[in-house]
C-alpha positions in Angstrom: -157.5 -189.4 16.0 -157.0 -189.0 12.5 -159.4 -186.0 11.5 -156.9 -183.4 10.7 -155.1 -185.9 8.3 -158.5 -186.9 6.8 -159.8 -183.7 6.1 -155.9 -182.6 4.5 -157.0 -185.7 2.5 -160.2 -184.4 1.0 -159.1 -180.9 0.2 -155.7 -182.5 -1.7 -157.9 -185.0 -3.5 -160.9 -182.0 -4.4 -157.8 -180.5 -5.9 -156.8 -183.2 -8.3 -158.0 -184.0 -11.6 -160.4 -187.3 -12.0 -158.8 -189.9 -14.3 -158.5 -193.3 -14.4 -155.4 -194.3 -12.6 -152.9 -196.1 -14.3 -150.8 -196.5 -11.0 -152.0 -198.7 -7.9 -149.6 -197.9 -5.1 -150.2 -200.8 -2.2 -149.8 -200.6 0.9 -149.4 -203.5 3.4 -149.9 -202.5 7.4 -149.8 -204.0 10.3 -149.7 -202.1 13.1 -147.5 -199.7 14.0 -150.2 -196.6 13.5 -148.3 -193.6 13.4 -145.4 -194.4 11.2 -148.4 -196.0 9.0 -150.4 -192.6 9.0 -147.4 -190.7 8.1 -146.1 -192.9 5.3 -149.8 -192.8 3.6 -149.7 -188.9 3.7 -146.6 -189.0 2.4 -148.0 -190.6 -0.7 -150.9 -188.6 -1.0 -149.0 -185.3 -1.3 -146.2 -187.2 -3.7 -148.4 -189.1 -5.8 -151.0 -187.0 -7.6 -153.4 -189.5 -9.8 -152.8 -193.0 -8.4 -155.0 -195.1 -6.4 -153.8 -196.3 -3.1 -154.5 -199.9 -2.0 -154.3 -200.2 1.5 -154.1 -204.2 3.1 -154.8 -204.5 6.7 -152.8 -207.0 7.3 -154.8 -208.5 11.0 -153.9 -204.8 12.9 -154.8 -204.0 16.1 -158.7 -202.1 16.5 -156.9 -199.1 16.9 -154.6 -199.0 13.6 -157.5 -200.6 11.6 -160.0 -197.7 12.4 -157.2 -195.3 11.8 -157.1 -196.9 8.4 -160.3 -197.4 7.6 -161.0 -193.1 8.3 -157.9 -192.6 5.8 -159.8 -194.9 3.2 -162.8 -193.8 3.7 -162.2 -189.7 2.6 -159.9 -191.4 -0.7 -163.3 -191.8 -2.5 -162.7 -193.8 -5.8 -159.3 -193.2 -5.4 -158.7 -195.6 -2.7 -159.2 -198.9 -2.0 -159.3 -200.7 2.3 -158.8 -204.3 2.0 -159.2 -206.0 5.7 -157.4 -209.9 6.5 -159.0 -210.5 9.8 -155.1 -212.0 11.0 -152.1 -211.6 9.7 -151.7 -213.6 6.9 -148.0 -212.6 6.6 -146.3 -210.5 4.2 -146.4 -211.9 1.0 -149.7 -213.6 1.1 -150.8 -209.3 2.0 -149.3 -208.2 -1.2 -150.9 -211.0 -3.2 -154.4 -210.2 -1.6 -153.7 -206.2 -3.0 -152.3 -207.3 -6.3 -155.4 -208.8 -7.1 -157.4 -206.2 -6.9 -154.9 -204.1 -8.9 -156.3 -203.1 -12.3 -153.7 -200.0 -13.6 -150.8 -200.2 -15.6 -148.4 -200.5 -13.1 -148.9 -201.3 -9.4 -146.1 -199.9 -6.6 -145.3 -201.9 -3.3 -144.8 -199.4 -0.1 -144.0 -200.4 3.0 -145.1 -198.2 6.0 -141.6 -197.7 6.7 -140.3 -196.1 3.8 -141.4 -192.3 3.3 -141.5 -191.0 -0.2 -140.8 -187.8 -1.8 -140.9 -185.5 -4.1 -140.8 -187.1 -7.7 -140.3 -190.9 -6.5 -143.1 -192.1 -8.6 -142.4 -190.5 -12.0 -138.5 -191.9 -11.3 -139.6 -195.1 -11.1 -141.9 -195.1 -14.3 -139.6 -193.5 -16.2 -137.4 -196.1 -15.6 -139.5 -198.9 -16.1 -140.7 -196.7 -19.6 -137.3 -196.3 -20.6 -135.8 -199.5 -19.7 -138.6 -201.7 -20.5 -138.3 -203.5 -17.0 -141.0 -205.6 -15.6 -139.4 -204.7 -12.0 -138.0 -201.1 -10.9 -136.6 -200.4 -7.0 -135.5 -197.2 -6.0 -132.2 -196.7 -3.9 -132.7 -196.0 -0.2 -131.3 -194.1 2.6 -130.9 -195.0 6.6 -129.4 -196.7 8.9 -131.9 -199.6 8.7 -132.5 -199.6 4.5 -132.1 -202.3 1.9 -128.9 -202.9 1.0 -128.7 -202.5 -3.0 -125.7 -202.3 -4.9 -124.8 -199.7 -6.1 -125.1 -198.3 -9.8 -121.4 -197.8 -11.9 -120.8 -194.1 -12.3 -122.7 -192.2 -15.0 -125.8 -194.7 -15.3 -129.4 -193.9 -13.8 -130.7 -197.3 -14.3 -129.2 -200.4 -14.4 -130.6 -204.2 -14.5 -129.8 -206.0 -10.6 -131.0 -209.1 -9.0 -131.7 -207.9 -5.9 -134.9 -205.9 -5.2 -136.7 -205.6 -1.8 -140.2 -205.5 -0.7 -139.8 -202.3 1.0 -140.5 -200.0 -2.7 -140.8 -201.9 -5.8 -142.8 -201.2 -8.9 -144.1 -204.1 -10.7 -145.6 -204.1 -14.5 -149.2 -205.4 -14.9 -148.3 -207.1 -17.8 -146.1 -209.5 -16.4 -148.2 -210.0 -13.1 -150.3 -211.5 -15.6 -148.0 -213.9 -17.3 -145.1 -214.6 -14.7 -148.1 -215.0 -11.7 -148.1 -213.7 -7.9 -145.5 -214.4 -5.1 -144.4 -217.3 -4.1 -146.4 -217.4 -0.5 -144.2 -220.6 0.9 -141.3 -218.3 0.7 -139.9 -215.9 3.2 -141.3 -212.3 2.5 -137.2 -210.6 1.5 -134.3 -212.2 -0.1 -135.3 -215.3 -1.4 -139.2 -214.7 -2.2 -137.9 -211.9 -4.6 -134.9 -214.3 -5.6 -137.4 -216.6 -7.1 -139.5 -214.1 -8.4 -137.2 -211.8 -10.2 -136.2 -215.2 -12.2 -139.2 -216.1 -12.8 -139.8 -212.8 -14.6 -136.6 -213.1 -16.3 -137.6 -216.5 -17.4 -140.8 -214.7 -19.7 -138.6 -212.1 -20.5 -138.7 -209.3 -18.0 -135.9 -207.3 -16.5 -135.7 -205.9 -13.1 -133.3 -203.0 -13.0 -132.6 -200.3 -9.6 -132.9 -196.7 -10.3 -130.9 -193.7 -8.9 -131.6 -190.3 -9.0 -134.3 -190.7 -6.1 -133.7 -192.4 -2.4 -136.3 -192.7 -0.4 -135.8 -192.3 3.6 -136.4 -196.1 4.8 -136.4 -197.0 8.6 -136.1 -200.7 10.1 -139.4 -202.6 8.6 -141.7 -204.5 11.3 -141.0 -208.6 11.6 -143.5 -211.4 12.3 -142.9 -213.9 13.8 -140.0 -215.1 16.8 -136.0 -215.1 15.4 -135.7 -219.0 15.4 -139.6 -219.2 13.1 -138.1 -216.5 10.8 -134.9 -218.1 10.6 -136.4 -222.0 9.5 -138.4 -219.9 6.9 -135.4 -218.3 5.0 -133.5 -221.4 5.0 -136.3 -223.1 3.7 -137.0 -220.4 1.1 -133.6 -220.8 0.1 -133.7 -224.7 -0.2 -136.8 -224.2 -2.7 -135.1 -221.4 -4.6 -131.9 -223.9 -5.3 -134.2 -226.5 -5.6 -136.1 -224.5 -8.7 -132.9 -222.4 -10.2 -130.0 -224.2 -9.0 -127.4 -222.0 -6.3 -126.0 -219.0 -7.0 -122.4 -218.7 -7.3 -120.0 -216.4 -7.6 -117.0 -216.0 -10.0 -114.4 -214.6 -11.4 -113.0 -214.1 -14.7 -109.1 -213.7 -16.5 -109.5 -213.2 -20.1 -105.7 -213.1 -20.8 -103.6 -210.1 -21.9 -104.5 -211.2 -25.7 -108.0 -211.0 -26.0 -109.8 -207.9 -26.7 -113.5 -206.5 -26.2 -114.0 -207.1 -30.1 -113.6 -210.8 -29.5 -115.5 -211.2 -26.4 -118.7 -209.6 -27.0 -120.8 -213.1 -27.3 -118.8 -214.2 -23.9 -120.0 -210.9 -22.1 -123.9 -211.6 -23.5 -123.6 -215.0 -21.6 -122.2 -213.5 -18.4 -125.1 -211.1 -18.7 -127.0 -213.7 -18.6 -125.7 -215.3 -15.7 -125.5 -212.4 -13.7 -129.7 -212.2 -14.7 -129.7 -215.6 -12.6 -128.4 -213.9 -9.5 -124.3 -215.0 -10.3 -122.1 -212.4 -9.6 -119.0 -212.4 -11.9 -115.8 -210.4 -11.4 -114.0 -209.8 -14.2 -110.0 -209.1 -14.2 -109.2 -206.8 -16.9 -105.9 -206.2 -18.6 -105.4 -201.8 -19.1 -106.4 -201.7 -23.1 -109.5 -204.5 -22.1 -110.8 -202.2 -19.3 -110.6 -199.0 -21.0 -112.3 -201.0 -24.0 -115.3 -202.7 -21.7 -116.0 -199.3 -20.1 -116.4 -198.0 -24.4 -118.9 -200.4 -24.8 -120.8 -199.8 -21.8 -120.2 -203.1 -20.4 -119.2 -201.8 -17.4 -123.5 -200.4 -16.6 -125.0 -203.7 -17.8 -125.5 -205.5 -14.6 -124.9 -204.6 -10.9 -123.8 -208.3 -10.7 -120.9 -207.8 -13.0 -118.2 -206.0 -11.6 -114.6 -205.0 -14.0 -111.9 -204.7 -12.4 -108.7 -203.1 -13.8 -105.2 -204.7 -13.1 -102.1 -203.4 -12.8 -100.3 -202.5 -15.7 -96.8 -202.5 -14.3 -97.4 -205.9 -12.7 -100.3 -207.5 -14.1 -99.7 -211.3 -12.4 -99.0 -209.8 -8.7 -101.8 -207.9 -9.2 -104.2 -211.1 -10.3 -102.6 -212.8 -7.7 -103.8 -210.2 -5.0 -107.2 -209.5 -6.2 -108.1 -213.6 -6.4 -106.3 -214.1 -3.0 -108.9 -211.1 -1.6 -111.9 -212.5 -3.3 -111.2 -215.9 -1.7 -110.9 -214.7 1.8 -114.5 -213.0 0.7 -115.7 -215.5 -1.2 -114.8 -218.8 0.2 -116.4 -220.3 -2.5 -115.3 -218.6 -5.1 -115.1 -220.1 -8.7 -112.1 -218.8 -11.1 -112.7 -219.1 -14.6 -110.0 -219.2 -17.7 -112.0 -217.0 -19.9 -111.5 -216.0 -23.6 -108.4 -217.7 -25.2 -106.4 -218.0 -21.9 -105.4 -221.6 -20.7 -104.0 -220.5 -17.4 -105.2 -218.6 -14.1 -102.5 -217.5 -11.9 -102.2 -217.8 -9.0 -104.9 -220.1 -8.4 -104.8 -224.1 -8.1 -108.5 -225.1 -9.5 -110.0 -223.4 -12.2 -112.4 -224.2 -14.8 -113.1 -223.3 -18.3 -114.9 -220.8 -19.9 -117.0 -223.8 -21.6 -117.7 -225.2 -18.5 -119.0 -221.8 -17.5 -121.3 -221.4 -20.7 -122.6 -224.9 -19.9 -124.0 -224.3 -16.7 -125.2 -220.8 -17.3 -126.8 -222.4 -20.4 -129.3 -225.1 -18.3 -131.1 -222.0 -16.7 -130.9 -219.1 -19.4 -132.9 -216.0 -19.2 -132.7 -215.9 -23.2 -135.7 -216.1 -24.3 -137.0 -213.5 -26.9 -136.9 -210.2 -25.1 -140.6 -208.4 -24.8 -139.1 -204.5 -23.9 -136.2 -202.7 -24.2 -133.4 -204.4 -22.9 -130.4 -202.0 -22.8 -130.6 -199.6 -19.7 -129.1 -196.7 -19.1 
């Protein structure tokens, strides 16, 4: 079944030098054989020195003695670890991160096919940035949907990663701890965990000059099961780090970026909690954010430049499109200004601070923080 692929396998790895690998790439399968087979050979022609960890994940006979042929011609660079049922997703990646020992250990789903380069793009990012958590940007009808990155920045810091490609530091494995295996194996399991790592310092950022090809991953589990277990993974998250909310911010036409540099460290902050913040920026304020680079510091913080001719129909536009959005929608008077117009409820800027305060990522930073 698989001997063509196996014996590609052994010439490739004959062909590469022997060194401890500082990269695990892990691999979670269940089933599905043939997109599984062609996503590991992706990464053994794209990822020259790691180790692969493959976790059968409770596969049928015939996917588990495909995998155990592809294992078996890896030598020391691979690793077969067999669940005898499927344990579900995020207990899996737990059982593989375990036995992880390199520098830096990268998540793969079966269907996501690498390329070219992918694994030096995400190291270089998590070298340069000093992240504890690096995804790639995908392509496909079916992939993660990741924000996207401001013009002119390669990396920037994001709340929302997916399981489908994620690098993880070893480091912080070690002090932040494994997934959460009570939570749902997407959104919220990676809600929680991206804030716990943020909690002991560590960053997760998104990357961009790769994508990676990413079709529509397999589920577990019947729609109404699947369904109680994100709504109870949410519940826990809240329960743990309070709910996310979303905002949005009018400094006033006085202000200026000079004057609002501790306010913009706070809403980093908050954004590192998984808030999103809009801010409404007067002409001379936007063009001033975008100088200090305020504009790439968080996918969760988006500026947004009013209109100079007519600056209050403009605010009044942009807040009355956000609400339709955003139902639940917070304005804030930021900076100096006592008014929001256009809107009815509003709070202040302190009342902000305060509750961003109660869950702060500040704590002394252990890499690099500024990404670019």
């Amino acid at each position: 079944m698989g001997s063509k692929l196996c014996d590609a396998v052994a010439e490739n790895l004959s062909r590469l030098p022997v060194i401890s690998p500082i990269i695990d790439i892990l691999v979670p399968v269940w089933n599905n054989q043939f997109e599984t087979r062609a996503c590991l050979a992706a990464i053994l022609a794209h990822s020259p020195g790691a180790r692969l960890i493959i976790v059968d994940n409770g596969s049928s006979r015939e996917t588990e003695l495909m995998l155990e042929e592809f294992s078996e011609s890896l030598g020391d660079q691979g690793l077969f670890i067999k669940s005898e049922k499927n344990i579900g997703l995020v207990a899996a990646i737990n059982l593989g991160l375990a036995r992880s020992d390199s520098d830096y250990t990268v998540i793969v789903r079966p269907h996501v096919t690498v390329q070219e380069g992918w694994l030096d793009a995400l190291v270089r990012a998590a070298e340069t940035t000093g992240a504890g958590i690096v995804s790639p940007l995908f392509s496909g009808a079916d992939a993660p949907d990741l924000p996207d990155l401001a013009p002119g920045c390669t990396s920037m810091e994001s709340f929302t990663v997916y399981f489908d490609t994620v690098l993880l530091r070893a480091e912080m494995l070690i002090i932040a701890g494994s997934f959460d295996e009570y939570l749902d194996g997407n959104e919220w399991c990676l809600k929680e965990y991206v804030r716990r790592a943020a909690a002991h310092g560590y960053r997760c950022c998104i990357t961009g000059p790769i994508r990676l090809a990413c079709s529509a991953g397999q589920q577990f589990g019947s729609v109404q099961r699947r369904n109680e277990l994100v709504q109870h993974s949410r519940s826990m998250y809240i329960s743990r780090w309070g709910a996310p909310c979303n905002y949005c911010v009018y400094f006033g036409k006085s202000d200026n970026a000079g004057s609002l540099g501790d306010t913009v460290t706070d809403i980093l902050d908050g954004a590192r909690q998984g808030h999103r913040f809009t801010l409404l920026l007067h002409r001379h304020q936007y063009s001033d954010f975008r100088k200090m680079g305020w504009n790439g510091l968080h996918t969760g913080i988006d500026l947004q430049q009013l209109s100079t001719l007519f600056p209050l129909r403009d605010i009044k536009r942009k807040i009355a499109a956000l609400q339709s959005a955003l139902p639940d929608l917070i304005a804030v008077r930021g900076g100096s200004c006592d008014t929001f117009p256009g809107v009815d409820a509003s709070i202040s800027q302190d009342e902000l601070l305060s509750s961003i305060h109660i869950h702060t990522t500040a704590v002394p930073e252990r890499h690099k923080e500024t990404l670019s």
